[in-house]
N, C-alpha and C positions, 0 to 999 in steps of 0.2 A: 504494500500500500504506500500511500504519500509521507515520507517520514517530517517531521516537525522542526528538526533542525540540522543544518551540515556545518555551520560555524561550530570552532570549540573552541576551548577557554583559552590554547596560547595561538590561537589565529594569528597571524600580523597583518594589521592593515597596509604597513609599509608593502609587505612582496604582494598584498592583494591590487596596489597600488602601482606597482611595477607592473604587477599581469596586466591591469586595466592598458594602462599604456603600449604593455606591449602587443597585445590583440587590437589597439588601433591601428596599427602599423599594417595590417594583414589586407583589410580591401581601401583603404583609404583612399592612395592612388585612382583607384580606378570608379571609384564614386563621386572622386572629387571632377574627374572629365566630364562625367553625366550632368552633376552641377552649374558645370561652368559652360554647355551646352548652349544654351539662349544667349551669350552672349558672343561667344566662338562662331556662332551661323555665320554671324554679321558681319565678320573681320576675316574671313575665312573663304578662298574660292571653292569650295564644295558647298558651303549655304547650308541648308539643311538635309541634302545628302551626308552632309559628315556626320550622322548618328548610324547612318548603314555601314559605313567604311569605318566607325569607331568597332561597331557589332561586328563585322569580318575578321579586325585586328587582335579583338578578344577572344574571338575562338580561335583563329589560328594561335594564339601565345599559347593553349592548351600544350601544346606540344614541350613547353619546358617541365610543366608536374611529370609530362607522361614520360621525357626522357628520364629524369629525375626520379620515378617511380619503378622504372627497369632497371635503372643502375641497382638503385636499391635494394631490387630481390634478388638481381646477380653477383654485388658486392656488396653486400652488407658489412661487412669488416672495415672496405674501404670507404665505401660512403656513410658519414655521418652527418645528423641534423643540424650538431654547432656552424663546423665553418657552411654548411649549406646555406642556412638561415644570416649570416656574414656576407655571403656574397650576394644575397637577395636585398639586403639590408643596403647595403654600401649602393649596388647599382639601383634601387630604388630610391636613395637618398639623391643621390648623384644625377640621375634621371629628373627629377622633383625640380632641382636646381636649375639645370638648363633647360625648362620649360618656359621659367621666368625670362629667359633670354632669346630664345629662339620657336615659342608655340606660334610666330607669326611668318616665318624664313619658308618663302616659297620658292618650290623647282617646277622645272616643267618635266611633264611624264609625260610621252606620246605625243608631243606639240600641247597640252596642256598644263594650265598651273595644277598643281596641287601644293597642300599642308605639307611638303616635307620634315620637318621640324617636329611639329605637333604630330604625324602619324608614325614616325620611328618613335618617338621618345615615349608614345601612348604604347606603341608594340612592349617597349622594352620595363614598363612599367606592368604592365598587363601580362607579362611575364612572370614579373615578382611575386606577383599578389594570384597569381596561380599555384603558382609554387609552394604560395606561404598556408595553403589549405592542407598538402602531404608533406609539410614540415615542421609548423608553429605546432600543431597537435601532437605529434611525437616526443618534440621537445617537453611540453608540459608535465609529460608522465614523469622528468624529474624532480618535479614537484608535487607534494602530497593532494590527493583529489580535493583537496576542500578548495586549493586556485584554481581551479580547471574553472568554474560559474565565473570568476573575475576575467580572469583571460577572455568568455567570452562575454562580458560585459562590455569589455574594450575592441570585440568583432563587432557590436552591435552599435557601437561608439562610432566604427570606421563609416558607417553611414550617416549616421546623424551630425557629427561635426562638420561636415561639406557641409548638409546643408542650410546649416545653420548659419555655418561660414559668409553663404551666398545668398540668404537673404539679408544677413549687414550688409552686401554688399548692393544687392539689390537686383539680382542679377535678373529675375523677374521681370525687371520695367527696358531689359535690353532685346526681348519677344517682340514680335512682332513686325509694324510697317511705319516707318517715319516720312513725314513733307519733305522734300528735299523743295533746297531756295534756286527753283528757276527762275531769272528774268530774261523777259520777254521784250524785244522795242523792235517797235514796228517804223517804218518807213513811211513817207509823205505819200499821199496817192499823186499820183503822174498820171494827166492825162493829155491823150497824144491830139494834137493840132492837127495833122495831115490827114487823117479820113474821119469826119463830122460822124460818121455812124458807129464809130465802133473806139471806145473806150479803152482804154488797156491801165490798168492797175498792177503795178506791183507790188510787192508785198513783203519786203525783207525781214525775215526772226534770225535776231543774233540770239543764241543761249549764251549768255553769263558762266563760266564754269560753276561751279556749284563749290559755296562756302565750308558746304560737310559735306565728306560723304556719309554715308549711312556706317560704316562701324564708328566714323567722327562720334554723330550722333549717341552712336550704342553708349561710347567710354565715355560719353559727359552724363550718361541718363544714369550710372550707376555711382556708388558711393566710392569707389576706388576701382582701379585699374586690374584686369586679370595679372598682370607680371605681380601686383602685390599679394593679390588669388594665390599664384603659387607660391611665393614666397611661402605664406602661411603656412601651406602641404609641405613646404619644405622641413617648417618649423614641426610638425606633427611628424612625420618619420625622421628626423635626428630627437625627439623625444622616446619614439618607440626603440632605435639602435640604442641611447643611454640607457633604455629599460632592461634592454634585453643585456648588455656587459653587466650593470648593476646584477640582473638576475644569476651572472656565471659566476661574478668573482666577489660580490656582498658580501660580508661574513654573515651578515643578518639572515642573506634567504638561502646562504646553504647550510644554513640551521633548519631549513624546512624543506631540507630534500627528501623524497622518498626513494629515489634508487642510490645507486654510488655513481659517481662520475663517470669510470670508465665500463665499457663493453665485458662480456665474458672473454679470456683467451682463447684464440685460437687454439690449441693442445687441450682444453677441456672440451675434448669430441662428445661427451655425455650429458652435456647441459646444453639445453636450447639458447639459442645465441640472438642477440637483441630483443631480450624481452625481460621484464623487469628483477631485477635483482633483492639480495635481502637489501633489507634495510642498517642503516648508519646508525647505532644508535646513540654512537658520540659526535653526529652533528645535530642532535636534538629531533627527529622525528620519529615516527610512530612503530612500532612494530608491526610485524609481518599480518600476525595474528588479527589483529584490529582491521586491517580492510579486510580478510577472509570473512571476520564476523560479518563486514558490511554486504557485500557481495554473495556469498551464500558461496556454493558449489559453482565452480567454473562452469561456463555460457559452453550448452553444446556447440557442435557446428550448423548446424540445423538452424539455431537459435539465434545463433553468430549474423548468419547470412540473412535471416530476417530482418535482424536491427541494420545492417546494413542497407538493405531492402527500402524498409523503410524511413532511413536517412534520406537515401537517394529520388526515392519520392517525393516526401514534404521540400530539402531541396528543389526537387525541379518545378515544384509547385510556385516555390516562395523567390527562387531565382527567376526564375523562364515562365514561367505561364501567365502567373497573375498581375506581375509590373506591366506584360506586354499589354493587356486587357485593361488594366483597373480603369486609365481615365476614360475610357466609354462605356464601363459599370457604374459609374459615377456622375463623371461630367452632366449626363441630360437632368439630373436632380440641384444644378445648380454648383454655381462656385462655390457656398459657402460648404457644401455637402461634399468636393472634392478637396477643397484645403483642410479640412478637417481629416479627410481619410490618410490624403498625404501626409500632415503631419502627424496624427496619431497612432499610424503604421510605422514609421520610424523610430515614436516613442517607444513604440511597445518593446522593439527587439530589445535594447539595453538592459532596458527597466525587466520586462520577464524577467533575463537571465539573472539578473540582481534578489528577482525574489526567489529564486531557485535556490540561492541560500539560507532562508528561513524555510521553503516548502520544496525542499528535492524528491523524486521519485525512484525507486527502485523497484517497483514492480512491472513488469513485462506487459503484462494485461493489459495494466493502464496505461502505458506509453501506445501501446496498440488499439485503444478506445477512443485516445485522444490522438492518433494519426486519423482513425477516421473519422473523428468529428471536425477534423482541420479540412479533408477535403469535404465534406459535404458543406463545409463554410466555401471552400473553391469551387465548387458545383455549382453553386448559388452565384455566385461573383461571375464563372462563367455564363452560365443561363442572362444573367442582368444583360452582361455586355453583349450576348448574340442576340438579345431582343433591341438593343440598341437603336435610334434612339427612341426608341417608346418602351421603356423596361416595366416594369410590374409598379403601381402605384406612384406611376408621373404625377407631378404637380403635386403632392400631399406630402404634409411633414412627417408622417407615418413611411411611406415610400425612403426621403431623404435618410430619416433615424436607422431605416430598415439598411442599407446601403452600408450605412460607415461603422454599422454594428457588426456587419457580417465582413467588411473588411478589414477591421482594429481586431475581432475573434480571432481571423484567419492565421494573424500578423502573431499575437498573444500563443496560440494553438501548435504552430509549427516550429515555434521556438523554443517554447516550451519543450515540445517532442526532440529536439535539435538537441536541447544541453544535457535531457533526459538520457539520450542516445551515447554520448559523447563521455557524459559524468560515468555509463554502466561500462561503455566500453573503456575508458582510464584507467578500472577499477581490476581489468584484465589483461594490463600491460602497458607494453611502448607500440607492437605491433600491431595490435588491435586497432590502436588512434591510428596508426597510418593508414591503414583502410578503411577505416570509419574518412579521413579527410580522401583517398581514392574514391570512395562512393561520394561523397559531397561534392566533388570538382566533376 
């Protein structure tokens, strides 16, 4: 059943505080692009094709978890998650940086302009934060389950600080269609003397070049410039890479490790290799014994592949289905019924995994009760937008209420099921989270 409490009495809020940090560091990047979206149309030769060509960039970067995920199962000895999570760290820091410089430096492809600049630097970020779903998770297992709900406070973090970011900025009022200042002067009429019947008018329009153009426009409508945009992001992963060294060489939080630092050796051929070790118990954490009680009997495989299952599911629900949908589940109920869904969807991720530390679950059942009630809140949200735009109780505050209830549920529901998933599978290794983050991406 739902147990009542996962804090305990020498919790540190400090490494709870570093995990926060460090699980913003994870989709930041690439949340922060979608943010900064309405105003990039404007200033950008692709216009509003660059969200198609953003969506291409980011599946193709797939390909770094999945090389990264094969080295893994064939070197394991050799490949580990510190310096991996280092190198994702540093080129997404680094990446961040010269966006602020170069998201405007156009080349031509094909006798065309394009976003040079902004779509390598978007590849090579969207990269990172690919990667950082079969590697942040892994790493955690060296810390006692009770960070595992912090860390993802700080993935639920990585969305909502963009956007919060970008409505200080305003980046809202950069949508849309601006007047451009044409002037017009016309010419004297001229009319000809030599034949009485027939008039001749000309007509000369000089345009005026034009005193803005339309991204002019965009970067005066908003409260600060995109280079200062990334700056920011920039300022957000060099706080996740401080969290993350904090978390290796602290003496604070490797007081709360729960494995040992290094791998089993090679030459012990009888113990399973990369998978959680005794416990330290002269750096201050828990013994062995204490998660078996929590965990019961090891997760068949059977059982295994279900949670993964069903990871991979509410995922693709809460990544790919319902963003792609929501605003025409919505939209026809009004703006006030869409900004509300928008923002109280992004509250919810953090906030959930926040209370999952007062209300964690460890029962199977119910993570499995409440995967199905999260899609049948997607059913619903589905069904809206294919009746679009006439969805079920147009025009009535009942309809509206109805909408951003079953969207904030949806949001509440899968996330829920997410850390539920994630906290059961921590509980059963290092290898397990790597696959638990293999079904997520």
């Amino acid at each position: 059943m739902v147990s009542v409490a996962l804090l305990e009495k020498d919790t540190s809020w400090t490494v709870c505080f570093l995990a926060v940090c460090f699980g913003i560091g994870s989709w930041v990047a690439t949340n922060s692009l979608w943010v900064e979206l309405p105003i990039m149309v404007n200033c950008l030769p692709e216009s509003w094709n660059l969200a198609s060509y953003l969506t291409v960039i980011i599946q193709i970067a797939n390909i770094a978890p999945l090389t990264y995920s094969l080295l893994k199962y064939w070197k394991p000895n050799v490949v580990k998650e510190v310096p991996a999570i280092y190198v994702v760290l540093v080129t997404g820091t680094a990446s961040c940086l010269l966006l602020a410089f170069f998201w405007r430096s156009i080349g031509l492809v094909g006798n065309e302009p394009h976003s040079i600049g902004l779509l390598i630097l978007a590849f090579t970020l969207a990269m990172t934060d690919c990667t950082s779903s079969v590697a942040y998770l892994p790493f955690m297992a060296t810390f006692r389950e009770v960070y595992m709900p912090a860390y993802l406070v700080g993935e639920g973090l990585s969305g909502l600080l963009p956007g919060l970011v970008a409505l200080g900025q305003g980046a809202r009022n950069g949508a849309g269609c601006f007047n451009t200042n044409v002037t017009t002067t016309t010419a004297p009429t001229k009319i000809s003397t030599t034949t009485a019947s027939t008039i001749a008018t000309t007509v000369t329009a000089t345009p005026v070049p034009q005193n803005l153009t339309l991204c002019d426009q965009t970067l005066r409508s908003v409260n600060f410039s995109p280079e200062v945009f990334w700056f920011i992001l920039f300022g957000l992963t060099v706080a996740s890479a401080v969290a993350f060294i904090a978390m290796n060489y602290l003496p604070l939080a490797k007081k709360h490790y729960a494995v040992l630092d290094n791998y089993v050796k090679p030459e012990d051929n009888n113990k399973p290799q990369d998978t959680e070790l005794n416990c330290n118990n002269n750096s201050g954490c828990h013994e062995k014994h204490d998660t078996t009680e929590k965990k019961g009997n090891a997760l068949s495989f059977k059982v295994f592949l279900a949670l993964l299952f069903m990871q991979a599911w509410v995922n693709g629900l809460s990544n790919g289905v319902i963003p792609s949908i929501q605003s025409y589940a919505t939209l026809p109920y009004g703006g006030t019924a869409f900004h509300l869904t928008v923002t109280l969807y992004s509250i919810a991720n953090p906030l959930t995994s926040f209370v999952y530390f007062w209300v964690p679950c460890y029962n199977r059942l119910v993570i499995a009760v409440l995967t199905l009630l999260s899609t049948v809140c997607g059913v619903v949200i589905i069904v809206f937008a294919a009746m679009s735009p006439s969805p079920p109780l147009l025009g009535t505050s009942g309809g509206a209420a109805l909408t951003v209830i079953m969207n904030v549920g949806f949001g509440v529901l899968v996330t829920y099921v997410k850390v539920a998933i994630i906290y059961l599978l921590r509980l059963q290794g290092r290898r397990a989270l790597f696959w638990c983050g293999v079904s997520q991406q």
